[in-house]
C-alpha positions in Angstrom: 0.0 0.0 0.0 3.2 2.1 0.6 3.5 2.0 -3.0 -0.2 3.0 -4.2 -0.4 6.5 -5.6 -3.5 8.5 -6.7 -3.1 11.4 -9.0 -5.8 13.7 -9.8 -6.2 16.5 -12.6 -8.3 19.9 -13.0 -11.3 18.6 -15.3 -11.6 22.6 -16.3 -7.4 23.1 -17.6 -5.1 23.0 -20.3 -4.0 19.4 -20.9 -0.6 20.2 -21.2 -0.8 21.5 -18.1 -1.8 18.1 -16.6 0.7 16.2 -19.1 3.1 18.6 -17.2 1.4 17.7 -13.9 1.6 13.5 -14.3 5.2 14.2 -14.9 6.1 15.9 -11.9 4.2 13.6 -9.7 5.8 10.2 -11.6 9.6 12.0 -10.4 7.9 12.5 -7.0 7.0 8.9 -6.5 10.0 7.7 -8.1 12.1 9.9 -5.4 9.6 8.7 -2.4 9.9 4.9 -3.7 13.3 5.1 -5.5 12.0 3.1 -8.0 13.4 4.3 -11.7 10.1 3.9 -13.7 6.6 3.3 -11.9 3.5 2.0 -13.5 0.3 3.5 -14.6 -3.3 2.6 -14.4 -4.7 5.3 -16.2 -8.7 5.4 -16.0 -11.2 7.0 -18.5 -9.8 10.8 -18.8 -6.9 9.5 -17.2 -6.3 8.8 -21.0 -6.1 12.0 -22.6 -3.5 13.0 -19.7 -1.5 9.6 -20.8 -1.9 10.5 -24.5 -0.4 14.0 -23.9 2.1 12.7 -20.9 3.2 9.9 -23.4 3.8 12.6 -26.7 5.6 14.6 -24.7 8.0 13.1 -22.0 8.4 9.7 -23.9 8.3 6.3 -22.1 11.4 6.1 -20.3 10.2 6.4 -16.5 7.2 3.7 -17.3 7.4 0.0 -16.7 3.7 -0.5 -17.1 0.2 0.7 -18.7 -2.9 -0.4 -18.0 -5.9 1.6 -19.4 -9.2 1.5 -18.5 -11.9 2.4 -20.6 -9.5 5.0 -21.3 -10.5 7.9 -23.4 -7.0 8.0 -25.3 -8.7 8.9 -28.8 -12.0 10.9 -27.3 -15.8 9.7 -27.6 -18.1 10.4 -30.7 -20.7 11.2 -28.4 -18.3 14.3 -27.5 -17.8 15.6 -30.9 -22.0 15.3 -31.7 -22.2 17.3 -28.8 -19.9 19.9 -29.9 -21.0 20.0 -33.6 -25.3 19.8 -32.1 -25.6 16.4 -34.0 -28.5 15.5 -32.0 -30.8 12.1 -32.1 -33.8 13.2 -34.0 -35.9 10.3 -33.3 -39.3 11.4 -33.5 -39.8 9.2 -30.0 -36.5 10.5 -28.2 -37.1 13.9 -26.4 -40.8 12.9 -25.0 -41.4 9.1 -25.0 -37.8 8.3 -23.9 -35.1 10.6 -22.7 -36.9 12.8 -20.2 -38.2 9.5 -18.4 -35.1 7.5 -18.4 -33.6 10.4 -17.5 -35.8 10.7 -14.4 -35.3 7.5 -13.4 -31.6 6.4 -13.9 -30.0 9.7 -13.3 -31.9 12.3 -12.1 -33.8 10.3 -9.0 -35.5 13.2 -7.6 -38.2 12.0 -6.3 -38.3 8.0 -5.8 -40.9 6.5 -6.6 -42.1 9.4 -9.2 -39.2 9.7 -11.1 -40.5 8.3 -14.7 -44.1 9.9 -14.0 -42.3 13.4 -13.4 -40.3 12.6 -17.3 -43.7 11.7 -18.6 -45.0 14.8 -17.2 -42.6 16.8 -17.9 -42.9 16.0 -21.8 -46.3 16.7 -21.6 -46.1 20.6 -20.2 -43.1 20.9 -23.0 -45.2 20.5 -25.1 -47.0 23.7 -24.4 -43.9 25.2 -26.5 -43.7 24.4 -30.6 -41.5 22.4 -30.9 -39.1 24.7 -33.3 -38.9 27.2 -30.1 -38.1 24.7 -27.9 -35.1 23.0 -30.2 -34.1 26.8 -30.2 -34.2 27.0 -26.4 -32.0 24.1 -25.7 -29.6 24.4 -28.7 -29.1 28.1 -27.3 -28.8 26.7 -23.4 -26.0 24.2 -24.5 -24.1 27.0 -27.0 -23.9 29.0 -24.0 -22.3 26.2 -22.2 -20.2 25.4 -24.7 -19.0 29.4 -25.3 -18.3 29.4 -21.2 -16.7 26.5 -20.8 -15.7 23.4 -23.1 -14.7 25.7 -25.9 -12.0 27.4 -24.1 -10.8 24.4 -22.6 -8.0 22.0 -24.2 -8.6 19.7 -21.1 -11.9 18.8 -22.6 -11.0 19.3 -26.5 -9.1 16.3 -26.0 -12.2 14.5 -25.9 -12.7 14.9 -29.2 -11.6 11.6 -31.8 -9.0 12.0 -34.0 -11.0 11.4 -36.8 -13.5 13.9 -35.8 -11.1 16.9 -35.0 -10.7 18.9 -37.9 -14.3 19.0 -38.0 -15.0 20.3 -34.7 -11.9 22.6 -35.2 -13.0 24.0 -38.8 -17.0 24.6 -36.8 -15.2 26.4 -33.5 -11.3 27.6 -33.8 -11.3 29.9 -36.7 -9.6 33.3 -36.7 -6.5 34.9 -34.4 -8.9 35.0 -30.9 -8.4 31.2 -31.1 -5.1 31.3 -32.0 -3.4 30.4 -28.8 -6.1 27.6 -27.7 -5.6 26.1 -31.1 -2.1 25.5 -30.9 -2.7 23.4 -27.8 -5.8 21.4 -29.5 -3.2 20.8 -32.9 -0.4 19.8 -30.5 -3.2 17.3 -28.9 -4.2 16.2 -32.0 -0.9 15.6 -32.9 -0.3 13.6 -30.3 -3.5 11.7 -31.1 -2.4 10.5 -34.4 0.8 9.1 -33.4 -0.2 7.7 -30.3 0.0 4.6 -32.5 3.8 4.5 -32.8 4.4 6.1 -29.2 2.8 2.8 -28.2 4.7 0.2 -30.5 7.7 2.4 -29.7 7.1 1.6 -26.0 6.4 -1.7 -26.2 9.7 -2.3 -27.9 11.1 -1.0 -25.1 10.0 -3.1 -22.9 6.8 -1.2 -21.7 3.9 -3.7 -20.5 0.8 -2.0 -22.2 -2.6 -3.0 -22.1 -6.1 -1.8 -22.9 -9.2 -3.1 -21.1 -12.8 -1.9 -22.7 -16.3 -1.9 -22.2 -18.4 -2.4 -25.1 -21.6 -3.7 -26.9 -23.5 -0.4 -25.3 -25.4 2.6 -26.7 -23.9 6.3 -25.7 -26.4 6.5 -22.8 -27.3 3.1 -22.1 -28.4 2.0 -18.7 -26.8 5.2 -17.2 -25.9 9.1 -17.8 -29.0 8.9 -20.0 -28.8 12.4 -21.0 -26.4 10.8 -23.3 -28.4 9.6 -25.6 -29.3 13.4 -27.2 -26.2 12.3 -29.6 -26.8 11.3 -33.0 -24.5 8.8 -33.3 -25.7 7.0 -30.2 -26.8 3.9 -31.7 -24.0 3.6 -34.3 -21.1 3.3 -32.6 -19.7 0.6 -30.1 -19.3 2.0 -26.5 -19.2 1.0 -22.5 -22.1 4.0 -22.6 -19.5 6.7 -22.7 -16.0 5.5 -24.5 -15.9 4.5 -28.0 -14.6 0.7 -27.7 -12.6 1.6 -30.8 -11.3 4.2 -29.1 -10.8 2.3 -25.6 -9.4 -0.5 -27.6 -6.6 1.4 -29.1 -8.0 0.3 -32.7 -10.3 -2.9 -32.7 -13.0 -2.9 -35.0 -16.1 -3.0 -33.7 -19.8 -3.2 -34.9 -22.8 -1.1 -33.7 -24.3 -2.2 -30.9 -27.0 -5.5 -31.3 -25.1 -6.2 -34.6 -22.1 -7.9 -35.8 -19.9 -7.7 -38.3 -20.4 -8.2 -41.6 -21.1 -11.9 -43.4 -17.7 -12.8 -44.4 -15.5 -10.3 -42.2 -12.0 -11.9 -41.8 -10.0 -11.1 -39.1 -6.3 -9.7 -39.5 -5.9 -13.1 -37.7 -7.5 -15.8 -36.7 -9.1 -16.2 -32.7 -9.7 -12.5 -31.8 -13.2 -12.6 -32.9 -15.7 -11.9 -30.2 -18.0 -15.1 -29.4 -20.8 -12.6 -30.8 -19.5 -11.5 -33.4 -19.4 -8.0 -32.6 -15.4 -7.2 -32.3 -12.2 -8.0 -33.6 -9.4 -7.2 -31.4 -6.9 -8.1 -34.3 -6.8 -4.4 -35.8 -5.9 -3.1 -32.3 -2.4 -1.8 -32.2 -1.8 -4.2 -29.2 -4.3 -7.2 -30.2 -2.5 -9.3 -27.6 -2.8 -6.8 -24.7 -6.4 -6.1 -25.7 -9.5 -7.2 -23.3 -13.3 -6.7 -23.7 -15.5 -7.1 -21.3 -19.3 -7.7 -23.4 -22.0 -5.2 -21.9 -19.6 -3.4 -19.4 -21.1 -0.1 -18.7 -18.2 2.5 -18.2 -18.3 2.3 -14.4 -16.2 -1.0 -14.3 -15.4 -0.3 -10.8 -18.1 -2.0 -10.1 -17.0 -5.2 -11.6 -14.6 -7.3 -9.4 -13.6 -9.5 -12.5 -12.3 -5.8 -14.3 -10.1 -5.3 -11.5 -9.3 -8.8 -11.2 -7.6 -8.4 -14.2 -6.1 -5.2 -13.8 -4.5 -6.1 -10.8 -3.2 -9.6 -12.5 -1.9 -7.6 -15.4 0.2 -5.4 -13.2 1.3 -8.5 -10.9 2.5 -10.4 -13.9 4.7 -8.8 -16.8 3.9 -9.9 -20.1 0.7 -12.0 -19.9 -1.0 -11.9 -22.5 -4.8 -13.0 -24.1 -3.0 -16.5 -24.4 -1.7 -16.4 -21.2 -4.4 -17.8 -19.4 -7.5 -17.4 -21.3 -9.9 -19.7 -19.4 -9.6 -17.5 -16.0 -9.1 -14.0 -18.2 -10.6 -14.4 -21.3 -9.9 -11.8 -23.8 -13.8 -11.5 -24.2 -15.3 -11.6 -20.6 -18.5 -10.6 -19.1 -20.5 -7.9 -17.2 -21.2 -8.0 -13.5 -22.5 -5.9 -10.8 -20.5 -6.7 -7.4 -20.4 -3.6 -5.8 -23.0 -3.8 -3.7 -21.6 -6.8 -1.9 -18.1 -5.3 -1.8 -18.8 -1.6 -0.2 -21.7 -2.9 2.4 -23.4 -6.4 2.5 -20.3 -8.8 3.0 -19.4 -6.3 5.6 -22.8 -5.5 7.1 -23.5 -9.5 7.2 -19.4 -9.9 9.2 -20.7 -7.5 11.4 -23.9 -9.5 12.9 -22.3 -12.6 12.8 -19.4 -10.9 15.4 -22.3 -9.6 17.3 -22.7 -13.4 18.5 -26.8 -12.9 18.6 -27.7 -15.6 15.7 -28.2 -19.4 16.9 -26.1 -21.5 15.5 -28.5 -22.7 12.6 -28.9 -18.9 11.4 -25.5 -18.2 11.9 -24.4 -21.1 9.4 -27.1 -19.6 6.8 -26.1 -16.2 7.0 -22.1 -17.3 6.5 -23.1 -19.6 3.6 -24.5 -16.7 2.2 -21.3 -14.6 2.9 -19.2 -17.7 1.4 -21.0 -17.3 -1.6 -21.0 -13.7 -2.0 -16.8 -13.8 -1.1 -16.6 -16.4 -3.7 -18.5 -14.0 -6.7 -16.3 -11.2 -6.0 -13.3 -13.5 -6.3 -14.6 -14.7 -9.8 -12.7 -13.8 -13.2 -14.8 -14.1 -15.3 -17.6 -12.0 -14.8 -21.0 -14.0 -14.2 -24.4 -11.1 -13.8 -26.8 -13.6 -12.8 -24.8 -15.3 -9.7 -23.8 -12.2 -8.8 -27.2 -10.5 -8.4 -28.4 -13.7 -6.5 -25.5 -13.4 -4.1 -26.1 -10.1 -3.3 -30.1 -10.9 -3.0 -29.2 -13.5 -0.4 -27.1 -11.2 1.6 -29.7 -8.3 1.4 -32.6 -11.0 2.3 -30.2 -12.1 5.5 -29.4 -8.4 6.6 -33.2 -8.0 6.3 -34.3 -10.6 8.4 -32.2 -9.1 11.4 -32.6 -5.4 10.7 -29.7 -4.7 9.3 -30.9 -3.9 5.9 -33.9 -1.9 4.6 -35.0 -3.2 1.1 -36.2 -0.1 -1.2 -40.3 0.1 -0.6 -42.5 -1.3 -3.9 -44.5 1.2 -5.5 -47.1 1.7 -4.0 -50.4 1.4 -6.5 -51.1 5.6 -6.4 -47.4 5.9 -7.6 -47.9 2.6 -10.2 -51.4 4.1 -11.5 -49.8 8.1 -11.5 -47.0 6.5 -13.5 -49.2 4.2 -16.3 -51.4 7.4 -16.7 -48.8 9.8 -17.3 -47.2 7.0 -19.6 -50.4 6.9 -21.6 -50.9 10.8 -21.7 -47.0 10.8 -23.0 -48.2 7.8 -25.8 -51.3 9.5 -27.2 -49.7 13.4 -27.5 -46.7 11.2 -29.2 -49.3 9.7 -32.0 -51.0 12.9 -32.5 -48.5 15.3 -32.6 -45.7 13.3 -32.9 -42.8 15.8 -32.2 -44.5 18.8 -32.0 -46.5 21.1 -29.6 -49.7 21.4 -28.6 -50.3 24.2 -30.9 -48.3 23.3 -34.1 -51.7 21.0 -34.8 -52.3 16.9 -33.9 -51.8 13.9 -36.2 -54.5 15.4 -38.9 -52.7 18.5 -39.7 -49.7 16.9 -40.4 -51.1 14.5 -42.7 -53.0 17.1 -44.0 -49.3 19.1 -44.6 -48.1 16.0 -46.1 -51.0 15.5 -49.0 -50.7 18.9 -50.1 -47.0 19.7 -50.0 
């Protein structure tokens, strides 16, 4: 533990600065350890700081890289943001994003968190629809003016491939001059992150890439999300392009696979689906995916299974040991057994007040949950019956409150808002109340 270090950057800064930063603080732990190189675990922005850190100061104090759904070539979603290439799905804004939005993110109100989305879309609705695009494509410009635009901390979110774009739409003329040296230098440093890599590697730098993928920008979590365009055609943990995360596999979008005949650079680093090839990455060997992983793989003790076996053991590889770390492995929620219910459940069984008949019960169901978070390979379904064991032994004693069911007011508020939401979505489809329902617009479309 002596020799665990946390550094942490300014979200709202130059990202030079922070390459700058990283570098200080690797000669600081190298003079507190003295250690000549140290290792990195750099962690989703963590890998725009590496990108920059690595273009920079070269590889020469580094023994090992891991990266974790590391952002070292940006997210789509980030450039549709900045260019307002927004989902236009005439379903999106009312049927969709303000309830999931209520529910998974938002949570103000449990228990009325998708009737408040539906009824939210409903009084928006009260606006036509072309003032209320104008609204929020003016609310987000203004956000963009104040803040990401002047940042190069947060232009290195943008893709490689997307830069010049985003560039040509916001860093024209001599005010920008100064801010669009430091985006070129990042993008720059983007483009031959390729060979800084292989140049590392032949070096002797350990590198790996672990990704989350098979998700929609959006999906499951930070819903708001799912306003980009391009949210349903690119491969993602929800946030992080796997392409991007990969450091160059080719993925499809997510639900499909690649096309009927696609052949692989070479042969077994073709996802079981059929979804990814890790052969195009630049480190196909050092490449892992983990199938459905949202971007918070913290809460996945198979993701830091392997992170921690990749630092503890020098050149593995995919081959290594590919029946306990697969190069394709699975998604798995195990954080509520390791922050509270393992604990909680230790806890009464110290307290000595169980017979001994409830006692064995409640550390069977410990056992099991000690033995999920020490799997692998990620498996959801005996993890979320672990941790429904533990919760329904914590229960029995007291020790745990389960969240309260809806109660039917909340269910019934919740179905009628829903329907409301459905019928004003038939008849006026996008727009407001007063832009006319279903019959005008069919009306509009015979006589165009």
């Amino acid at each position: 533990e002596d020799h665990l270090f946390f550094f942490a950057f300014n979200l709202v800064n130059d990202i030079w600065n922070n390459a700058d930063a990283l570098a200080d603080y690797i000669d600081s732990v190298r003079k507190t350890t003295g250690h000549k190189k140290v290792n990195l675990v750099n962690v989703s922005l963590g890998g725009t700081v590496f990108t920059a850190y690595l273009e920079k100061y070269g590889h020469k104090k580094l023994d090992q890289v891991i990266n974790v759904v590391s952002a070292t070539d940006g997210s789509t979603m980030f450039a549709d943001l900045m260019t307002h290439k927004v989902n236009r799905d005439e379903d999106f804004l009312h049927r969709n994003w303000l309830p999931d939005m209520m529910e998974h993110d938002l949570k103000i109100a449990p228990g009325y968190n998708k009737t408040i989305g539906y009824a939210a879309s409903l009084v928006l609705r009260l606006v036509p629809n072309a003032l209320l695009e104008n609204i929020i494509s003016a609310a987000w410009q203004a956000i963009l003016d104040t803040v990401i635009l002047n940042c190069s901390q947060l232009w290195a979110l943008v893709p490689a491939a997307r830069y010049d774009e985003v560039a040509a739409m916001h860093l024209q003329g001599e005010a920008h001059a100064v801010l669009r040296e430091k985006t070129d230098r990042y993008h720059q440093a983007q483009l031959h992150l390729r060979q800084n890599i292989l140049d590392a590697t032949k070096d002797g730098v350990y590198i790996n890439n672990i990704a989350g993928s098979n998700l929609t920008f959006g999906e499951g979590e930070y819903t708001y999300f799912q306003v980009c365009e391009s949210r349903t055609k690119v491969n993602s943990d929800g946030i992080i392009d796997t392409r991007g995360a990969t450091m160059g596999a080719t993925a499809a979008a997510p639900g499909q696979t690649l096309p009927a005949g696609y052949k692989p650079l070479a042969p077994g680093y073709l996802s079981p689906d059929g979804a990814i090839d890790c052969s195009t990455a630049v480190l196909p060997n050092n490449t892992w995916v983990f199938l459905g992983q949202p971007h918070e793989v913290g809460r996945n003790d198979a993701v830091l299974a392997l992170a921690v076996e990749l630092l503890r053991t020098p050149g593995m590889t995919v081959h290594t040991n590919p029946a306990q770390y697969p190069q394709y492995n699975h998604v798995m929620n195990t954080n509520e057994l390791r922050r509270w219910r393992i604990a909680e459940a230790q806890a009464l069984l110290k307290e000595g007040t169980l017979s001994p008949a409830e006692a064995e019960e409640l550390q069977a169901a410990i056992d099991e949950g000690l033995a999920v978070r020490a799997l692998t390979v990620g498996d959801a379904a005996r993890a979320w019956q672990a941790t429904q064991a533990l919760n329904a032994q914590l229960a029995l004693y007291g020790k745990y409150t389960p969240p309260a069911p809806y109660a039917w007011y909340q269910t019934g508020l919740e179905a009628l808002t829903a329907t409301l939401s459905q019928l004003a979505q038939y008849f006026y489809g996008v727009n407001g109340y007063s832009e006319g329902g279903s019959f005008v617009r069919l009306f509009k479309a015979l006589t165009a």
